[in-house]
C-alpha angles and dihedrals in degrees: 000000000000116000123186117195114216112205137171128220105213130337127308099032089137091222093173094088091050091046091055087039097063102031079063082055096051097036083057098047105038133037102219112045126180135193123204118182097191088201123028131189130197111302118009110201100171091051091040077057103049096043094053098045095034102037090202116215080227121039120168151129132209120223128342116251091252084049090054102046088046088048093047102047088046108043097004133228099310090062091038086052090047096050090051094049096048085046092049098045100072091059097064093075087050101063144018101224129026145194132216129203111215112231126249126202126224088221129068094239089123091176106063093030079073105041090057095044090054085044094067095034080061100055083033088065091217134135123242135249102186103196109196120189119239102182107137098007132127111231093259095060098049092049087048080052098050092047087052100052093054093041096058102043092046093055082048091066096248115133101244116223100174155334113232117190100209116197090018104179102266109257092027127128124209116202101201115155104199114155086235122073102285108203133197117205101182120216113280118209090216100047093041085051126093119229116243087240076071094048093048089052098043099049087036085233125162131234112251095163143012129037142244086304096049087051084060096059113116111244092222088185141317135271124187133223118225089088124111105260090257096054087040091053091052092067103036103113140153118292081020118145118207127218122187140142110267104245088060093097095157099064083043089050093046087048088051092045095047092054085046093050101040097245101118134343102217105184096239149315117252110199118215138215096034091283120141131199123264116268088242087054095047087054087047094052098034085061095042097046118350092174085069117123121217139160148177131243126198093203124073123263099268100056091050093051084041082055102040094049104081089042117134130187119244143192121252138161095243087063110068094171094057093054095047078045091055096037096051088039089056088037093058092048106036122065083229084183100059086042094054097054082046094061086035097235105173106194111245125251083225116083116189121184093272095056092041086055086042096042081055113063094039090065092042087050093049109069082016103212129193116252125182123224109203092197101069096159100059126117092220094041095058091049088055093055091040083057096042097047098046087044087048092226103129135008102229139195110212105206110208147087104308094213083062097043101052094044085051093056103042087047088055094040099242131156097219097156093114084069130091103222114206135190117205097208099051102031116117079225093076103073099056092042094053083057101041085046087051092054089058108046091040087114088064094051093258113172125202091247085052100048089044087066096045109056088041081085112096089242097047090044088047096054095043084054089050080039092058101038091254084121139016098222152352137221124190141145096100083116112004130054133256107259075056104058093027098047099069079044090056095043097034116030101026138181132327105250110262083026108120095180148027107226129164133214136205129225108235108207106183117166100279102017155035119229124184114218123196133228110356102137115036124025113058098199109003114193132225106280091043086050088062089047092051100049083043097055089034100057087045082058092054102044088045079059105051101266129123105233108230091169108203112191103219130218142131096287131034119237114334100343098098134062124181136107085269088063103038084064099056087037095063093035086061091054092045090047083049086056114050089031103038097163092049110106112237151172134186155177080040122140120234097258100048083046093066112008104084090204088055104050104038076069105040096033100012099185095023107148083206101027107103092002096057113145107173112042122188117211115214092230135010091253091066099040089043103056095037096059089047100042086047089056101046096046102032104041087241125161108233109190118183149007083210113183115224122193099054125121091237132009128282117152122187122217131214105261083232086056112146117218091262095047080061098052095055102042083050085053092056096051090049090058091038087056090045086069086043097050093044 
């Protein structure tokens, strides 16, 4: 087991990110994680976080606050330090790879705060990331910092990994020379800012207006309301949080009008004095600007801004945006590779449904491609491309009505300003893709004024933008079917050559694997000579995704047991896939059961190199295919992403229209690493 000791040097570090930051880093590289706070105090939040996103195979503190002060005035360090370590040594059986929250004492005796932090790092036998905070310092002071923090734990007698400056003033350099990695995460707006929903519990206010989404909305700074409109207006901009007595409804109508207009976002508007809107202003507001949010405090103006001005974001499991936000942030800043063969995290041979995500997006992130996302003016849709762009995986084009578009985002409290928004209808593009789309389609009678209608629909406009190298990709399917989002694939971007077929797979995530299953999606009874194709095309997906390609060809009976026109057919597609991939290993015919299940198949295929270890499994019809990958996710709590079409000249991938946002970010992942081959 690998364990890594996060510890701050001093208050206000703001080690959370770095925290977050690493237990990504270990999710991604190792299949059982586990997370150990030797000291915990009321209410944990970061390890109520990690907890919740990682689900860690070893969660567990060691003594309450109240528990360690009892035990060190009674008994002293060197029983406080015993108890921890008995606590933390379970749990070394129970993971590969474990984290370890540095302890912070309630009182200001630093030094031996970290002398008893370095202590532990040491019987914990784990190396040391020593984060120090750099808000509000000139660069001299941080690398002094810096300087000061290894020094001391390594005096100590910790192994320092790494220093890690943590809310470094945007724009600054630190010249530090340690003979360890010495990193520099600048300060982040959105991660310094609380959320209103902190607003609306410090200051005890009610919600008059928005809804969960509004509460999420980043409060960038504070403008007050016992100014004239024009002078007001001067200072509405966007993140702006708005205070004002509540019988001030005209500063609360002009707030509401300038989110409804697009001339500033502020985050909300907090009336003051216990006083509430008119009923005739709430149904004004609520039809400019519903995702508004806006709330009512009992106390004056200048309590709640007394109250407000200490106010810090922070990071929770109830608020998904702010952690992409954190992880891409940590990500931009930290070479996680380097740490990670620092730390000497291997990646397993065992990939279970977290690494594969995780594997994922780093792949995606790393030759960054542009994919184009036709439905623009869905809700899920926008929370997926919130998530991709702060997490800089993807550079992304939104198609809809930007008026739509742009209500919808502020109403849901994105930052969507990475992404191109395109209308179909208005774009200069249409017009040459409505001739280029007659042209091909000239064989089915197809006339300018027609094509002109038809790639005005955001499918048909996507692909001719794929078509024409605008984009690398495109994902669809939240809100048409698939014949909607897979049929301008088929007339416009065509098969790869040598390709006789577009098939799709599914990407199985069970607990403790991932399983590719082909074809679930597209071809209803595919004979002999497409079922080849298929397996073939199925088993290069997997592989492309890190996956070693064991193909069993599934059917009613395993080997030679079974006779009948079903399992011919199988029969024969085995030996063609045998023949055009010879290296590729494969089994069929082979029943489910006998393909994954080892006792099985030790007595249905003993000796069988697939049978009991398959990991892409072809099903013989799409009604069996169909059904099974549905039934396995139902039943067995299983994410199914996909399905992901393979054979195209370029990538297009359909969702479910029941896809969850995460289901989005990870199908639009995948394009982007199917566009990367392309591309190359």
């Amino acid at each position: 087991m690998r364990s890594i000791y996060v510890a701050g040097l001093g208050r206000g570090d703001g080690r959370q990110i770095v925290e977050l930051g690493l237990m990504e880093l270990l999710a991604r590289r190792v299949g059982r994680t586990g997370v150990f706070r030797p000291i915990t105090r009321g209410d944990d939040r970061v390890l109520e976080l990690l907890n919740v996103r990682y689900r860690p195979s070893a969660s567990a503190t060691g003594v309450t606050a109240e528990e360690a002060a009892e035990v060190y005035a009674r008994h002293g360090t060197e029983e406080l330090i015993a108890r921890l370590v008995t606590r933390f040594h379970p749990l070394e059986g129970e993971c590969d790879a474990l984290l370890v929250l540095g302890s912070s004492f309630a009182t200001d005796d630093l030094p031996r705060e970290l002398a008893f932090n370095a202590r532990l790092a040491a019987e914990f036998g784990a190396p040391v990331i020593v984060v120090v905070g750099a808000h509000g310092e000139g660069a001299a002071e941080v690398a002094m910092e810096m300087r000061t923090a290894y020094q001391v734990f390594s005096d100590l007698g910790s192994t320092v990994l790494a220093v890690v400056a943590n809310r470094v003033p945007r724009g600054m350099t630190v010249d530090v020379d340690l003979p360890v990695p010495c990193y520099l995460i600048p300060e982040h707006p959105s991660l310094s800012a609380p959320t209103v929903g902190q607003v609306l519990r410090a200051v005890d206010a009610k919600q008059v207006q928005g809804d969960e989404d509004a509460l999420r909305r980043d409060v960038l700074g504070f403008v007050f309301g016992g100014a004239t409109l024009p002078v007001f207006l001067e200072h509405l901009v966007d993140g702006a949080l708005v205070i004002t007595p509540g019988d001030r409804a005209d500063l609360l109508l002009v707030s509401v009008a300038a989110e409804a207009s697009g001339t500033a976002r502020p985050s909300g508007v907090v009336l003051t004095l216990g006083e509430e809107p008119s009923e005739a202003v709430k149904d004004l507001t609520a039809r400019l600007a519903p995702g508004v949010p806006v709330l009512s405090a009992a106390a004056d103006s200048f309590t709640v801004a007394t109250t407000l001005a200490g106010l810090e974001g922070r990071l929770t499991a109830d608020n998904p945006r702010k952690i992409e936000t954190a992880i891409g942030h940590f990500e931009s800043h930290v070479d996680t590779g380097d740490l990670a063969d620092r730390i000497e995290l291997a990646r397993s041979d065992r990939l279970t449904p977290m690494m594969f995500e995780h594997t994922l997006l780093e792949r995606a992130r790393a030759d960054r491609r542009h994919i184009v996302l036709p439905e623009g003016e869905e809700d899920r849709i926008l929370r997926a491309a919130d998530v991709l762009l702060r997490r800089g995986i993807v550079d992304l084009t939104l198609l809809g009505r930007p008026e739509v578009i742009r209500r919808r985002i502020g109403d849901l409290g994105l930052d969507l300003s990475g992404a191109a928004v395109v209308d179909p209808l208005t774009s200069p593009l249409r017009d040459s893709f409505a001739q280029e789309y007659a042209e091909l389609r000239a064989h089915k009678g197809m006339t300018l004024e027609r094509a002109r209608e038809v790639v005005a629909d955001v499918n048909f406009f996507g692909t001719m933008m794929l078509r024409a190298g605008a984009v690398h990709g495109m994902v669809s399917g939240a809100a048409h079917t698939t014949a909607a989002t897979i049929l301008p694939a088929f007339q416009i971007i065509r098969t790869v050559p040598g390709t006789s077929i577009v098939s799709s797979v599914f990407f199985m995530c069970l607990a403790d694997r991932v399983l590719v299953y082909g074809d679930c999606a597209v071809n209803p009874d595919p004979d002999a000579e497409r079922l080849a194709d298929i397996a073939v095309s199925s088993a290069r997906t997997a592989q492309r995704f890190g996956i070693e390609p064991r193909v069993a060809m599934l059917s009613y009976s395993t080997g030679r047991s079974g006779t009948g026109a079903d399992v011919d057919k199988v029969r024969e597609a085995t030996a063609l896939v045998m023949e055009r991939a010879p290296d590729l290993l494969v089994e069929g015919p082979i029943q489910y059961d006998a393909a994954v299940d080892a006792r099985v198949a030790a007595a249905k295929l003993p000796g069988s190199p697939v049978a009991g270890r398959a990991t892409v499994l072809i099903f013989p019809d799409l009604n069996t295919g169909n059904n099974t990958y549905k039934a396995v996710q139902r039943s067995a709590g299983a994410v199914a992403v996909g399905p992901v079409l393979q054979g195209l000249r370029r990538p297009v991938n359909d969702l479910s229209r029941g896809a969850l946002v995460t289901d989005i970010v990870s199908t639009v992942a995948i394009t982007a690493v199917q566009a990367q081959e392309v591309a190359g």
